[in-house]
C-alpha positions as CSV (number, residue, x, y, z in Angstrom):
1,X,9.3,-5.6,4.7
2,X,5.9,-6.0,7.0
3,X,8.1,-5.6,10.0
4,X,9.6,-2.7,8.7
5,X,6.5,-0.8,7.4
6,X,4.4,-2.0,11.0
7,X,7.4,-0.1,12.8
8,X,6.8,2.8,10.9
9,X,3.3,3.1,12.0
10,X,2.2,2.0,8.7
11,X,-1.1,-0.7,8.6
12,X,-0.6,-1.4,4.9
13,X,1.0,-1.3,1.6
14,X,0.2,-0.2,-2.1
15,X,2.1,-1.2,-4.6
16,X,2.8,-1.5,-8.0
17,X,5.1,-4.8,-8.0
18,X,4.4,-8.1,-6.2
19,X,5.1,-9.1,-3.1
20,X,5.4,-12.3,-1.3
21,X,5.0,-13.9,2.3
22,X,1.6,-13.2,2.6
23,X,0.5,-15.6,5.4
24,X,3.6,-13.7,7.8
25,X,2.3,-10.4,6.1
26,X,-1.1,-11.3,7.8
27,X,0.5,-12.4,10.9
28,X,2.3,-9.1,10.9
29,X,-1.1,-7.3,10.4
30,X,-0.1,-5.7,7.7
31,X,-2.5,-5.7,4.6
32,X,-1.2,-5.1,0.8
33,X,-2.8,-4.1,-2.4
34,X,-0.1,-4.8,-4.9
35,X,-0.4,-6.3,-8.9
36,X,-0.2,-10.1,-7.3
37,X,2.0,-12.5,-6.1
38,X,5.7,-13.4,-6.3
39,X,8.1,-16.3,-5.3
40,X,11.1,-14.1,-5.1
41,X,12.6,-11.5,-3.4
42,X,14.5,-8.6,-4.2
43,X,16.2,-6.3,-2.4
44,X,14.1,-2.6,-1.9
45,X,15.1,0.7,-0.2
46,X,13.0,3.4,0.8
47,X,13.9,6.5,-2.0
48,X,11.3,9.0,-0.7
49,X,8.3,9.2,1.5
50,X,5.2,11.3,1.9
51,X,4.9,12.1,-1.6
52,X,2.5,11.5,-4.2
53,X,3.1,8.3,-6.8
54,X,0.8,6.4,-9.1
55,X,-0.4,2.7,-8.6
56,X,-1.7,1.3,-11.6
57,X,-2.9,4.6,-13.0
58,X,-4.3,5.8,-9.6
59,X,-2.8,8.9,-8.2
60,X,-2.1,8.9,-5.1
61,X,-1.5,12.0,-2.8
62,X,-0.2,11.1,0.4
63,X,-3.1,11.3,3.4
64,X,-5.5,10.0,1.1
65,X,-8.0,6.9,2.0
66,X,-7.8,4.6,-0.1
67,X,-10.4,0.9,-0.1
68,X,-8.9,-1.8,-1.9
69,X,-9.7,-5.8,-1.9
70,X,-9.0,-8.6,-4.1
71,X,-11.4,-6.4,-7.0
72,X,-9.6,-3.4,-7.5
73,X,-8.2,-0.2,-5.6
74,X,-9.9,3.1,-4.9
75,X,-9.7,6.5,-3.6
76,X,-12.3,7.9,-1.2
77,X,-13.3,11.4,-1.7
78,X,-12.6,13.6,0.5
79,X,-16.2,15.4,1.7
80,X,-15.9,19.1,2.2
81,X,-18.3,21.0,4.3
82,X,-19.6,24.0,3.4
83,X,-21.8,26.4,5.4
């Protein structure tokens, strides 16, 4: 799945499953945010892109940035400038 995402132009993944192979994931250079660890696969397909979806009750709208670590996952406002 790294592979894939990485040729997509993606540089990481949300999600609300686990996931596994995290030493290749790093190797890959791809970082995840996901509710932990597995030791099996599954099979996945790609439904839809580019919409908006919730991750363990965050929305997210697609463009947003987003700041996750090993604590938690969060949206970044975005700062609108006004005159």
């Amino acid at each position: 799945m790294a592979t894939t995402f990485r040729r997509l132009g993606a540089v990481g993944l949300v999600s609300d499953s686990g996931v596994r192979d995290l030493p290749e994931s790093a190797r890959a250079r791809v970082s995840y945010f996901a509710r932990g660890a597995v030791a099996s696969h599954a099979s996945f397909r790609i439904v839809r892109s580019n919409v908006p979806v919730q991750i363990l009750g965050l929305v997210v709208q697609p463009g947003d940035l987003l700041h996750g670590d090993e604590n938690g996952l969060v949206s970044v406002p975005k700062w609108i400038k006004t005159s």
